[in-house]
C-alpha positions as CSV (number, residue, x, y, z in Angstrom):
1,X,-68.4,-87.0,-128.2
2,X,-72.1,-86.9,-128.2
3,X,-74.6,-84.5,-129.1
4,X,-76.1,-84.5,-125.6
5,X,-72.9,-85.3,-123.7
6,X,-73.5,-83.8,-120.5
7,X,-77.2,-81.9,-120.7
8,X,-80.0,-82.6,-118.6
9,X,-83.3,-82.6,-119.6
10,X,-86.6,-82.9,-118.5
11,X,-89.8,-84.3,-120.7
12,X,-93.3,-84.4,-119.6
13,X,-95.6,-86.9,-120.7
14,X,-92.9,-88.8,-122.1
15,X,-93.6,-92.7,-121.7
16,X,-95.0,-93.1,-125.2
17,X,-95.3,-91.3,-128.4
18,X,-93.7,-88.3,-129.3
19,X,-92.4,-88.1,-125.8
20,X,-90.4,-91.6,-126.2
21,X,-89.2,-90.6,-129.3
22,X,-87.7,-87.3,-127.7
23,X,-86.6,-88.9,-125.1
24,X,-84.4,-91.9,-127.1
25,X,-83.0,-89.1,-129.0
26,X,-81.7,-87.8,-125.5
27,X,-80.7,-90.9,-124.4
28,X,-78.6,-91.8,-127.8
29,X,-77.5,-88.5,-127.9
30,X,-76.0,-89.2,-124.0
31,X,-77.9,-86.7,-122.1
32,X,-79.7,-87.4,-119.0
33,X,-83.0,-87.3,-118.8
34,X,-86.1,-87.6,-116.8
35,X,-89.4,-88.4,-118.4
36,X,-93.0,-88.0,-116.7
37,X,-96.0,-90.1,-117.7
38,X,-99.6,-90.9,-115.8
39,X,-101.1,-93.9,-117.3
40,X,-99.1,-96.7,-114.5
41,X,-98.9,-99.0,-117.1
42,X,-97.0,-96.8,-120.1
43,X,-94.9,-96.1,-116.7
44,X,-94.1,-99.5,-116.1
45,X,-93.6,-100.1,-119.9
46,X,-91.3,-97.4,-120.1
47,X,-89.2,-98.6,-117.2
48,X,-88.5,-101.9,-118.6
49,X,-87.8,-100.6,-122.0
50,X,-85.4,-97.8,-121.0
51,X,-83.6,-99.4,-117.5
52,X,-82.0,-97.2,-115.8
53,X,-80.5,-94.6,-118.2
54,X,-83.5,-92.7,-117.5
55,X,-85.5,-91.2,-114.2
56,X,-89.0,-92.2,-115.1
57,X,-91.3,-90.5,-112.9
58,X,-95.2,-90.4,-112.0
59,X,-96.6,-87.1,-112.3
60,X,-100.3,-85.3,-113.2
61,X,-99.8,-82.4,-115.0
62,X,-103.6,-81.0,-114.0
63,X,-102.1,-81.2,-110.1
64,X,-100.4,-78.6,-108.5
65,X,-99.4,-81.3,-105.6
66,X,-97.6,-83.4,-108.8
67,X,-96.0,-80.0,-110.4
68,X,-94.5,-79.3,-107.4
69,X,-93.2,-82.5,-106.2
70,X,-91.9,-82.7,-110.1
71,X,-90.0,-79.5,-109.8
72,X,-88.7,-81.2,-106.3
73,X,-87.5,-84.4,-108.0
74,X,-85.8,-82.7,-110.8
75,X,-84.2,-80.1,-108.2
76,X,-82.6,-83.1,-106.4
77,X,-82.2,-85.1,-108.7
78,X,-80.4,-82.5,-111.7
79,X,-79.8,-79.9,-109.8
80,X,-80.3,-77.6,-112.6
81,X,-81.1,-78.9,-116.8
82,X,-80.8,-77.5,-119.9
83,X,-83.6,-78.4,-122.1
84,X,-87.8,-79.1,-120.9
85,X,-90.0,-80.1,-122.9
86,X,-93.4,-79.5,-121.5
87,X,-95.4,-82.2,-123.9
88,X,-98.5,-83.4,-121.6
89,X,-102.0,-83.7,-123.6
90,X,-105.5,-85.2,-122.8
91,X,-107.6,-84.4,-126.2
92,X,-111.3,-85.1,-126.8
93,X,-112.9,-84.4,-129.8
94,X,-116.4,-83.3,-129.0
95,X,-119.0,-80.9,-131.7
96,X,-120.2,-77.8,-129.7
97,X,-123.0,-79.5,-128.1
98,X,-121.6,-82.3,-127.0
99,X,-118.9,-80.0,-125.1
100,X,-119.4,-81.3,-120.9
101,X,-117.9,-79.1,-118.4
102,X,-115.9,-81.9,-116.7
103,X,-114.5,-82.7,-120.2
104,X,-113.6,-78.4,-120.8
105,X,-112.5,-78.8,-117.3
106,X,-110.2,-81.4,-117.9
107,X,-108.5,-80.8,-121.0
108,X,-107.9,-77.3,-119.8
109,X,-106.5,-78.0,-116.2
110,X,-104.2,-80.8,-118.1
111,X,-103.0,-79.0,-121.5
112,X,-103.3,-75.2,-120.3
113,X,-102.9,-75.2,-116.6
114,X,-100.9,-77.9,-116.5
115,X,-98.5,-76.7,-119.0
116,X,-98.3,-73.1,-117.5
117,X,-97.3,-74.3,-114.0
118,X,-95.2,-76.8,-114.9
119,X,-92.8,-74.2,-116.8
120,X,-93.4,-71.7,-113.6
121,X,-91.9,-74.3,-111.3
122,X,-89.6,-75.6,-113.9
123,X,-88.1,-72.3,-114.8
124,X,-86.0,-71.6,-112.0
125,X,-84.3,-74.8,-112.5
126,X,-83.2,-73.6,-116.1
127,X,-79.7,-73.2,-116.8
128,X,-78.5,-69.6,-119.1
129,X,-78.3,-70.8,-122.4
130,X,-81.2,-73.5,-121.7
131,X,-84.2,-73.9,-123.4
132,X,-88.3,-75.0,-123.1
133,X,-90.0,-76.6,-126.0
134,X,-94.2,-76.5,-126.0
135,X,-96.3,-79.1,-127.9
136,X,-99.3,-77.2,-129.6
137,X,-101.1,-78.5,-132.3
138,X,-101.7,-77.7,-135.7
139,X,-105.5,-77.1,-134.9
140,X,-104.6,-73.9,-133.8
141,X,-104.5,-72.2,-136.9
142,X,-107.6,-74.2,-138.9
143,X,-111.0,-74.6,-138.1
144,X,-111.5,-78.0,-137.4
145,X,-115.4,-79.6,-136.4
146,X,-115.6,-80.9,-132.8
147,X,-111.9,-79.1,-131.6
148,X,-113.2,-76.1,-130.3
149,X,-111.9,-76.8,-126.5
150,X,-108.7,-78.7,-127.8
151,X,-107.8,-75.7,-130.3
152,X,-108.9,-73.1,-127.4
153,X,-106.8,-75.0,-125.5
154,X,-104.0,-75.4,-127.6
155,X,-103.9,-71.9,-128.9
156,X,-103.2,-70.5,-125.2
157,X,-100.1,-72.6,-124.7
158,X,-99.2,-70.9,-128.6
159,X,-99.6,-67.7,-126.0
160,X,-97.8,-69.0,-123.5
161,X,-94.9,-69.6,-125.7
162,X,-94.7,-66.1,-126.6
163,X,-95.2,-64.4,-123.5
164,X,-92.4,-66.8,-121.5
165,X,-89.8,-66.1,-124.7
166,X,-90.2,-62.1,-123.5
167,X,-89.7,-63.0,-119.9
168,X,-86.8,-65.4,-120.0
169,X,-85.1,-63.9,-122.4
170,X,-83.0,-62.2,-120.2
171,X,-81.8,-65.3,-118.6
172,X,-81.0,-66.5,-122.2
173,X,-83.0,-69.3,-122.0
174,X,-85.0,-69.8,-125.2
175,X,-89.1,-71.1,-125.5
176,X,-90.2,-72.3,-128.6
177,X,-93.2,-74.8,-129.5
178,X,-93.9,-77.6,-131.9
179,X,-97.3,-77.7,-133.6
180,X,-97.7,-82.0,-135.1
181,X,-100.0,-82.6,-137.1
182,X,-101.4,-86.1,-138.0
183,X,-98.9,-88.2,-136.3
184,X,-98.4,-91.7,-135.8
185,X,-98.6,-92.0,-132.3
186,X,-100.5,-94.8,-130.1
187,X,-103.2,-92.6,-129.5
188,X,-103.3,-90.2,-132.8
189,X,-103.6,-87.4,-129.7
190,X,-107.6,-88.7,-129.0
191,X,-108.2,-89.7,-125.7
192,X,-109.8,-93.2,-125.6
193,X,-109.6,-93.6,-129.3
194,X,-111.6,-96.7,-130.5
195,X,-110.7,-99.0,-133.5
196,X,-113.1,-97.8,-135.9
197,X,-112.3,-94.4,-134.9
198,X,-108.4,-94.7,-135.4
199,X,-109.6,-96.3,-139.1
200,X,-111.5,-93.4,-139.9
201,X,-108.8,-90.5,-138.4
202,X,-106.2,-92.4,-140.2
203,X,-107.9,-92.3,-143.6
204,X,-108.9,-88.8,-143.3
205,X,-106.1,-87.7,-142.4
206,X,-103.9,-88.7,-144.9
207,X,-106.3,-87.5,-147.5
208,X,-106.3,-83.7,-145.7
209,X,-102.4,-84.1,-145.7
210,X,-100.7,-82.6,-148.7
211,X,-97.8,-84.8,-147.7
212,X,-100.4,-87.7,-148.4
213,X,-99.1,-89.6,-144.6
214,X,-98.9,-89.1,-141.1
215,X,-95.9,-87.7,-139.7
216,X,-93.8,-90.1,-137.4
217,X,-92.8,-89.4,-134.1
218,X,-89.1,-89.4,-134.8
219,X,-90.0,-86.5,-137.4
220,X,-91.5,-84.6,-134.8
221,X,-88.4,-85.6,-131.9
222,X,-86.0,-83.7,-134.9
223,X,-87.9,-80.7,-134.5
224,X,-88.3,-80.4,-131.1
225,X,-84.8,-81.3,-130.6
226,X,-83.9,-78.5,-133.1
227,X,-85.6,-76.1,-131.2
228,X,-84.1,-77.1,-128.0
229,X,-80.6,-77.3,-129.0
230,X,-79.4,-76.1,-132.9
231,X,-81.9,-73.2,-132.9
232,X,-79.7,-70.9,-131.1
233,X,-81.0,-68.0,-132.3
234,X,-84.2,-68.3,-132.2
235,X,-87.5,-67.9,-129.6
236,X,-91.3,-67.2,-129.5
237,X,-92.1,-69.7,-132.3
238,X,-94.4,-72.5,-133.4
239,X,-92.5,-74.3,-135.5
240,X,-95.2,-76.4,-138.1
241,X,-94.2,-80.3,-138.3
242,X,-97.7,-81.6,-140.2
243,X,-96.8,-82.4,-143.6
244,X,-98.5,-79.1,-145.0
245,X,-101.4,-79.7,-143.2
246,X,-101.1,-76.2,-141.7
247,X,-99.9,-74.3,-144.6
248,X,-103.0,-74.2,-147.2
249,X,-100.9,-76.0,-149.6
250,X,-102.6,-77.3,-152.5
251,X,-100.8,-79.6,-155.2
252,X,-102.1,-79.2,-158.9
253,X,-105.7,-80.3,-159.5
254,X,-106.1,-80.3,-156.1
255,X,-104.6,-83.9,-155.2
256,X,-102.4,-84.4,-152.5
257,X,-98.5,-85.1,-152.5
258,X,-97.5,-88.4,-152.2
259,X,-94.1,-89.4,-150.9
């Protein structure tokens, strides 16, 4: 038997990245599962790479219109799952006064609206016993230049968590979040990211790792997959994947770790 035999799950923004990897761990595991994704042509990829073990769907997470539709597609489609994980992220990395309101606007109404309504809508659909995982961000606890809307932004969805553990709880049904760090994703979590600017976040970040690397999607798919499913007994928590990053480690002499 599978892990997944017989679960449903649901993954927002899930045509690339960590998402993907979640979701092939669902897949291989034999759950069923419906992904969400924006871009048409990560869609489109994602459609010929998976077939049709999986429901891939078009959704905007910073539209109530999508969010509800979503929760109408999963409703007929599931009935009822076991496991969401809510995943969705537009990031910009702007200093203080480069900060435009359309680009606040944005990353809010995706990350932080989005990521609200989407578990309001999805939560009904929950079985007892099921769970929600959160992406947050490892920001959320440092003080990085030029993140002030992505860690604001991040940090309420560390709130959310907290605050929908208390109210589900009675239902059983678990929430828990993920915080990455530097990952090896298509988009290292910048929007628009440009070639010398991958170079340079690459570089530093391996440096600021203690790890001495970027984490790989698959190492962040374990964790949320822990959350969802082994972690039985536990709710309300960010749980760190970022080599370190997060944790004010220091090797001796003040070198990093290699691995």
């Amino acid at each position: 038997m599978n892990r997944f035999d017989g679960k449903k799950a649901v993954v927002t923004g899930g045509t690339h990245g960590i998402g993907m990897a979640v979701v092939k761990a669902l897949l291989d595991g034999g759950a069923e599962v419906l992904l969400t994704g924006l871009n048409e042509e990560n869609i489109q990829a994602a459609r010929r790479e998976l077939g049709s073990t999986a429901h891939v769907v078009r959704s905007d997470a910073a539209s109530m219109t999508d969010i509800d539709a979503l929760g109408k597609t999963v409703e007929d489609t599931f009935g009822q799952v076991d496991f969401v994980f809510v995943n969705v992220g537009f990031i910009r990395f702007d200093p203080l006064e480069k900060v435009t309101e359309d680009t606040y606007d944005k990353m809010f109404a995706v990350n932080t609206k989005g990521a609200f309504f989407t578990a309001q809508r999805l939560a009904p659909l929950v079985s007892e016993g099921g769970s929600f995982v959160f992406t947050t961000a490892v920001v959320t606890g440092l003080g990085f230049v030029a993140t002030s809307v992505g860690t604001g932004m991040k940090a309420a969805v560390r709130a959310f968590t907290r605050v929908f553990a208390a109210e589900l709880v009675p239902r059983s049904i678990r929430v828990n979040a993920v915080s990455p760090g530097f990952t090896q994703t298509p988009t290292m979590g910048i929007a628009g990211i440009s070639d010398e600017l991958r170079a340079a976040n690459q570089s530093e970040g391996e440096e600021m790792t203690p790890m001495g690397r970027f984490g790989l999607p698959e190492e962040v798919a374990t964790a949320v997959l822990f959350l969802g499913f082994d972690a039985t007994f536990t709710t309300g928590i960010e749980l760190a994947v970022d080599g370190g990053l997060g944790q004010g480690l220091e090797t001796p002499h003040g070198d990093v770790m290699t691995h």
